[in-house]
VEXKE-791940 format. One record per residue (C-alpha): residue in three letters; x, y, z; residue number from 1. Coordinates in pm, 1 decimal. Layout:
N
<residuo:ALA px:X py:Y pz:Z num:NUM>
...
***
This chain:
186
<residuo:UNK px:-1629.5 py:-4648.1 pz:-6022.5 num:1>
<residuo:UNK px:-1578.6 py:-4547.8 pz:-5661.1 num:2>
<residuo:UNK px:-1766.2 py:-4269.7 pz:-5466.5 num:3>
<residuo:UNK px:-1603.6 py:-4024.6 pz:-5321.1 num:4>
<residuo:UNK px:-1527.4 py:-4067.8 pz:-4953.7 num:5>
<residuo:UNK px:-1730.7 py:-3748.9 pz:-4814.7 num:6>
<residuo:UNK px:-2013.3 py:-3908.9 pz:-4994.9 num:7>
<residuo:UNK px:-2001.5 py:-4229.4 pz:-4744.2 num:8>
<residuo:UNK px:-2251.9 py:-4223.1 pz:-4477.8 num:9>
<residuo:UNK px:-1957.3 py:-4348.3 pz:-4282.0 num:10>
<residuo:UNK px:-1769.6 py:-4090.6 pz:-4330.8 num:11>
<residuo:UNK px:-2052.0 py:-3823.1 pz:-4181.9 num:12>
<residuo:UNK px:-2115.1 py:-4061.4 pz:-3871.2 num:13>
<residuo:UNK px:-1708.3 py:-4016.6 pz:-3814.5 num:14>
<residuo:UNK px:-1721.8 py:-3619.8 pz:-3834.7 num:15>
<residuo:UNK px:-2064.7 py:-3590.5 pz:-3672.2 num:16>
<residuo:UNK px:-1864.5 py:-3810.6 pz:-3355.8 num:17>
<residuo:UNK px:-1541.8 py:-3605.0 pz:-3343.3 num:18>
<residuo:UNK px:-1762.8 py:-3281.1 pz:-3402.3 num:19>
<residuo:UNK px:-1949.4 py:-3371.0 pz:-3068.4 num:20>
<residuo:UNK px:-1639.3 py:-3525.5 pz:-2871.1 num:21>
<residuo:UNK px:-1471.7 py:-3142.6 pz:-2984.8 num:22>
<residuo:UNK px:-1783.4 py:-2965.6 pz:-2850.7 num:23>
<residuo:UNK px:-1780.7 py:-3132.7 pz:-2556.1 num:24>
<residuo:UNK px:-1380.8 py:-3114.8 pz:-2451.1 num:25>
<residuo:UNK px:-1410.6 py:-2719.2 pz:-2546.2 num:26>
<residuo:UNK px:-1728.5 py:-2692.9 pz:-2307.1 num:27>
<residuo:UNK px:-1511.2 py:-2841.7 pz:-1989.8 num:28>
<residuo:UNK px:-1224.6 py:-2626.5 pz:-2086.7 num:29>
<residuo:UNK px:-1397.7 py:-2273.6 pz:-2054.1 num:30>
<residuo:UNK px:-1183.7 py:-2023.8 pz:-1897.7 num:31>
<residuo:UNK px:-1213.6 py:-1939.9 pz:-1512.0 num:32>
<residuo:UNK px:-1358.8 py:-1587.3 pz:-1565.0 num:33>
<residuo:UNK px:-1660.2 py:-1770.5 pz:-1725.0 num:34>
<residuo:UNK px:-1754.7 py:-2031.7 pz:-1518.6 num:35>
<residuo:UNK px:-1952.1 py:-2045.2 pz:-1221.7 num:36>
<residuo:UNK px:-1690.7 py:-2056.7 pz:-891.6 num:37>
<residuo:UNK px:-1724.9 py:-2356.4 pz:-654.8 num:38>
<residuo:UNK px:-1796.3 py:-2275.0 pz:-316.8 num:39>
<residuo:UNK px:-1395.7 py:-2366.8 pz:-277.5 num:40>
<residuo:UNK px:-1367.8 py:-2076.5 pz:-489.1 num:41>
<residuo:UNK px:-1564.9 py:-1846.0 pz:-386.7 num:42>
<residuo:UNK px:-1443.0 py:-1870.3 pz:-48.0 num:43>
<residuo:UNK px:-1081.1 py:-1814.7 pz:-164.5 num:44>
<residuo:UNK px:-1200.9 py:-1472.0 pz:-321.8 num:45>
<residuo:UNK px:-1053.0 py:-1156.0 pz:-55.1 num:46>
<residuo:UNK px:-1220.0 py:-887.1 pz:33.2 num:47>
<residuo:UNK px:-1143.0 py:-662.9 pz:-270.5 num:48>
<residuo:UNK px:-1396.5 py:-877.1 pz:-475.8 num:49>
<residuo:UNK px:-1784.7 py:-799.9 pz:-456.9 num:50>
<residuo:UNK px:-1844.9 py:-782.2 pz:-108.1 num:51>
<residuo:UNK px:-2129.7 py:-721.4 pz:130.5 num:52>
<residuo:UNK px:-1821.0 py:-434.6 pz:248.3 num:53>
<residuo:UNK px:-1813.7 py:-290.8 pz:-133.1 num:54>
<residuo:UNK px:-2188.5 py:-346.0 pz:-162.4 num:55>
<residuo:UNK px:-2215.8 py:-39.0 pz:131.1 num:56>
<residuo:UNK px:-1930.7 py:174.4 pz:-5.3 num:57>
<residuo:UNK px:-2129.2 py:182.9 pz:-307.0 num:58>
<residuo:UNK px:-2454.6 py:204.3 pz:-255.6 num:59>
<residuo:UNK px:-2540.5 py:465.6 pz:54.3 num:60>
<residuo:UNK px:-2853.4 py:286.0 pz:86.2 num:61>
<residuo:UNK px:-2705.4 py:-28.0 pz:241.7 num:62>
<residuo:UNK px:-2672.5 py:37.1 pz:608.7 num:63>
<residuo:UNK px:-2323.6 py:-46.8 pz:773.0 num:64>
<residuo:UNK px:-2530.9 py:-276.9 pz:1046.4 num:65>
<residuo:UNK px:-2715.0 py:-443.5 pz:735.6 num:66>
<residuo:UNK px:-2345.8 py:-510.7 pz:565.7 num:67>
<residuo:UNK px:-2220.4 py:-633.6 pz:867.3 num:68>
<residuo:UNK px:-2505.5 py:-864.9 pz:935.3 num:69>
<residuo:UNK px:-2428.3 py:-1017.2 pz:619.0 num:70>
<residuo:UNK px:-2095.9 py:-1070.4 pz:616.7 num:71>
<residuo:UNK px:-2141.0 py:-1224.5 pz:980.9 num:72>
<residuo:UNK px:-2371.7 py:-1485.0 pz:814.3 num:73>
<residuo:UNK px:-2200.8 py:-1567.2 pz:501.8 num:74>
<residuo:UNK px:-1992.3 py:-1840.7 pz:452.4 num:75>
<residuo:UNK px:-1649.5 py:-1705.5 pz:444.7 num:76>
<residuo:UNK px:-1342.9 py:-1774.6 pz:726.1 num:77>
<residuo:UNK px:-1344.7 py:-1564.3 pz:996.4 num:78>
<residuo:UNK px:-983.1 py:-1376.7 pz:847.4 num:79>
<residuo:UNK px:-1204.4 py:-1307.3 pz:543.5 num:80>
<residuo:UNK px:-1489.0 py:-1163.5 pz:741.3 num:81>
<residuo:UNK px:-1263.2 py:-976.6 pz:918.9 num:82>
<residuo:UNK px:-1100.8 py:-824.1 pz:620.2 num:83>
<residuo:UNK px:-1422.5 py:-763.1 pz:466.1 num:84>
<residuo:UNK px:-1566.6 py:-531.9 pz:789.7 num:85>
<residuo:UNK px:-1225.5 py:-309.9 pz:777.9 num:86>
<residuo:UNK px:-1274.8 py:-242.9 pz:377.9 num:87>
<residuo:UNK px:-1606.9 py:-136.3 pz:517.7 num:88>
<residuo:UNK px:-1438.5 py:51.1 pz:801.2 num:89>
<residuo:UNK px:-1184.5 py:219.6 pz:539.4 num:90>
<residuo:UNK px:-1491.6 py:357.5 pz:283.9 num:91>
<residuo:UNK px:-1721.6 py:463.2 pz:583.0 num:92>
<residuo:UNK px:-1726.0 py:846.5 pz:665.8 num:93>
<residuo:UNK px:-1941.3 py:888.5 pz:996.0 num:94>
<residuo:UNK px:-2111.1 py:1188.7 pz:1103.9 num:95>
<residuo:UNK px:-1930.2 py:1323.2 pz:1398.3 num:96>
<residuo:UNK px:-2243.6 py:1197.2 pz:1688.8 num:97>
<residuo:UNK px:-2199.2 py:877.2 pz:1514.0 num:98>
<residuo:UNK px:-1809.8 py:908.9 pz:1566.3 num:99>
<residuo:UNK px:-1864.2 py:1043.2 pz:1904.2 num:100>
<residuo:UNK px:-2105.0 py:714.6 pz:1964.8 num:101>
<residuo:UNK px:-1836.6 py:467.4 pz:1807.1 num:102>
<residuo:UNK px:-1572.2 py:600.2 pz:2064.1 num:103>
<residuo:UNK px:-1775.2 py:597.7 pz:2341.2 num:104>
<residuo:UNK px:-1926.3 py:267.8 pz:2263.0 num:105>
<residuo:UNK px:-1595.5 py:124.5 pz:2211.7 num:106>
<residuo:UNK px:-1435.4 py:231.3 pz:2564.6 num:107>
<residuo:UNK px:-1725.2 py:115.2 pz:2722.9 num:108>
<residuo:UNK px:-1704.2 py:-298.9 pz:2601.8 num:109>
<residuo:UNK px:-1355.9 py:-237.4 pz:2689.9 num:110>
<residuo:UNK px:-1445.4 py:-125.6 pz:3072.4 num:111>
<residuo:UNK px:-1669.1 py:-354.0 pz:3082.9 num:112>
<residuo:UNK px:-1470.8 py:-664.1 pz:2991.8 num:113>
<residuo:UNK px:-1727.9 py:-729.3 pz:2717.6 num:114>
<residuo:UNK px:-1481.1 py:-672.1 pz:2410.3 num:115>
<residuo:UNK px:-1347.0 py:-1002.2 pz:2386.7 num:116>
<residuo:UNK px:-1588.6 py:-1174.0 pz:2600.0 num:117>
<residuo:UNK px:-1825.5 py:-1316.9 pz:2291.8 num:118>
<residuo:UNK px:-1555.2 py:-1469.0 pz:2056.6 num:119>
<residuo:UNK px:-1766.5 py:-1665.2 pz:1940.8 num:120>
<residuo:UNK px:-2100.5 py:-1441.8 pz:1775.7 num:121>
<residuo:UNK px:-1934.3 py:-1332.0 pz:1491.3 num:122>
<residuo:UNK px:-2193.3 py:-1010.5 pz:1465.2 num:123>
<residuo:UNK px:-2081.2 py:-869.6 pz:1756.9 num:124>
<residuo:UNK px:-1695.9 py:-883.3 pz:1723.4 num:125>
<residuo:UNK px:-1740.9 py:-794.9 pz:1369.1 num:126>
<residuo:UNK px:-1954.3 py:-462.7 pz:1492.6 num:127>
<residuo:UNK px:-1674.9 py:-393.4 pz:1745.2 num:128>
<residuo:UNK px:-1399.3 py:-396.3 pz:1499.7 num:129>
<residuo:UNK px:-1610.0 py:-184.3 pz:1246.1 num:130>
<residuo:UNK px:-1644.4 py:87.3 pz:1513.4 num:131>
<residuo:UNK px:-1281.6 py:69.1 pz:1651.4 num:132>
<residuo:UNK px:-1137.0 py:75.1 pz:1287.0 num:133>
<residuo:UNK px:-1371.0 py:334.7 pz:1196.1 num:134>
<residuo:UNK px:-1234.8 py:543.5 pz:1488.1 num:135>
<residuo:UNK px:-867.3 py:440.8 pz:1409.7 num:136>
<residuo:UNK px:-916.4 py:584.6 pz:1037.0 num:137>
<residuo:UNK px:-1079.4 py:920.7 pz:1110.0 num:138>
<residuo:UNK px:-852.7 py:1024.9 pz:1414.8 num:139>
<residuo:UNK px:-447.3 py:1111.0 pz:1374.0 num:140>
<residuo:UNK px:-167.5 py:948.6 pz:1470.2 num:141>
<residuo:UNK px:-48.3 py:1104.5 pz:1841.3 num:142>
<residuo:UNK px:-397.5 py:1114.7 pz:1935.9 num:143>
<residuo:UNK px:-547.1 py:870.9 pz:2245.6 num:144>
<residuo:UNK px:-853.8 py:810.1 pz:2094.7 num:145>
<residuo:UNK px:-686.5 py:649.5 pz:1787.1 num:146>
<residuo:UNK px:-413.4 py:497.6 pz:2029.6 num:147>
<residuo:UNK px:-717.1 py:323.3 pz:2237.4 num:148>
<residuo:UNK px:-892.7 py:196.1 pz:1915.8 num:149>
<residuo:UNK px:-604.6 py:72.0 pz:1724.8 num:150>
<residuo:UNK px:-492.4 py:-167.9 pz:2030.6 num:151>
<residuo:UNK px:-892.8 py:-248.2 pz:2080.6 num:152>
<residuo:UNK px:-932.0 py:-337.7 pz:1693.2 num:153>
<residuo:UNK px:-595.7 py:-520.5 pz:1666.9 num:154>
<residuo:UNK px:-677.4 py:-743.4 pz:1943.4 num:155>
<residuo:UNK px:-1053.5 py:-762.7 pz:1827.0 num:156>
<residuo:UNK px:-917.2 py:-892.7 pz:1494.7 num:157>
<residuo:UNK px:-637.4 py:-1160.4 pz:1631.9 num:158>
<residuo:UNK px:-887.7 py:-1305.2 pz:1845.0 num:159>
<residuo:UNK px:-1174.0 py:-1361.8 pz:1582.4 num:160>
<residuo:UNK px:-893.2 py:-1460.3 pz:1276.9 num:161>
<residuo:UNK px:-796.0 py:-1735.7 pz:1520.4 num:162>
<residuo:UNK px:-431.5 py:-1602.5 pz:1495.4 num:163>
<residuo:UNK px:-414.6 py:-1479.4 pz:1896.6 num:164>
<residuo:UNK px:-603.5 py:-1590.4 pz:2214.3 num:165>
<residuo:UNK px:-743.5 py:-1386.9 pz:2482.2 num:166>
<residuo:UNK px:-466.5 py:-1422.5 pz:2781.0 num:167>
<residuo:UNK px:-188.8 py:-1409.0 pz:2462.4 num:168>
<residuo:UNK px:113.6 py:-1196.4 pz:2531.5 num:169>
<residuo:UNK px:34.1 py:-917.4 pz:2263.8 num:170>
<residuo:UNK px:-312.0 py:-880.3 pz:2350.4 num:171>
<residuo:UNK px:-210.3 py:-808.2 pz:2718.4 num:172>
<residuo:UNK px:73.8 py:-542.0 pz:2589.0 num:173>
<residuo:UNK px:-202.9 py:-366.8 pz:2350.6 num:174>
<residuo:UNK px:-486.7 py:-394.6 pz:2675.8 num:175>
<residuo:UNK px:-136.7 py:-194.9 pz:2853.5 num:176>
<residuo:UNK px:-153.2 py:33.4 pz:2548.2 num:177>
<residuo:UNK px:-517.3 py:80.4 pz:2567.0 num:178>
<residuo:UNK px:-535.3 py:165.8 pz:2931.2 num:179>
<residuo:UNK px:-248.9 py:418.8 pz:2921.2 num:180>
<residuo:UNK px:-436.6 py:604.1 pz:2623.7 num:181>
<residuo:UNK px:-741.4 py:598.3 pz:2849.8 num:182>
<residuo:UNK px:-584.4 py:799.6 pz:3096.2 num:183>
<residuo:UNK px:-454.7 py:1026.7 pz:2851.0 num:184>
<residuo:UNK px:-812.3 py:1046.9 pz:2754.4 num:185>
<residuo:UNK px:-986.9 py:1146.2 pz:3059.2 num:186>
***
């Protein structure tokens, strides 16, 4: 009389096999959410995800110039860097010396020619548009001040994404924009 087939040592070598070939197609398949992003993906992520930017909003602790600092060293493309600093810009409520400070810091890299004069250290143009779209958020629309620091940031923000250069047409018709709110300011 024959044995049964599940009582073949074949048989258990064959199930043991396509057990393990199963385990191992299931383990490549895991689902995005839980598997560790590539530095491809990570670097797609915007600036809603887990910031440095959200890090500050939600923890008071974290220092603007700290987030900033970080997000200047990380990784990411400029546009996301960029995007990153004006979530941080949108969740930051300054005291009104630090406002005062931001404004006047702001007009002065302007007079001075310094604004867009250091494209290329990331920190800096990344602390300018933090202060200029910090400015820009608290102040009303009609107002110079916000006038001034929405042309400053726009042109802040073209340059470092790439998307504008300094002698480019708009950023010379915002500069226009930016002067004639200065004299509205003084």
């Amino acid at each position: 009389m024959k044995k049964p087939f599940y009582k073949s040592w074949l048989f258990w070598v064959v199930v043991v096999l396509l057990g393990s070939i199963v385990g191992q197609i299931a383990a490549r398949n895991k689902p995005d959410d839980l598997t560790v992003p590539s530095a491809t993906q990570q670097a797609q992520h915007t600036a809603a995800t887990d910031t440095p930017a959200d890090q500050a909003a939600g923890n008071p602790s974290v220092s603007w110039e700290s987030a900033i600092k970080q997000i200047a060293q990380s990784d990411t493309e400029s546009a996301q860097k960029a995007d990153a600093v004006l979530v941080l810009a949108n969740n930051y409520s300054p005291s009104p010396e630090e406002l005062q400070d931001f404004e006047s810091q702001i007009v002065e890299e302007y007079n001075a020619g310094n604004y867009l004069a250091h494209i290329e250290d990331a920190e800096y143009m990344l602390v300018n548009l933090f202060k200029a779209a910090v400015v820009e958020n608290i102040h009303s629309d009609g107002e110079p001040v916000r006038a001034f620091a929405s042309g400053f940031s726009h042109n802040i923000s073209n340059i470092f994404r790439g998307t504008d250069t300094v002698e480019g047409n708009s950023v010379k018709a915002n500069e226009a924009e930016m002067d004639k709110a200065l004299a509205e300011m003084k």
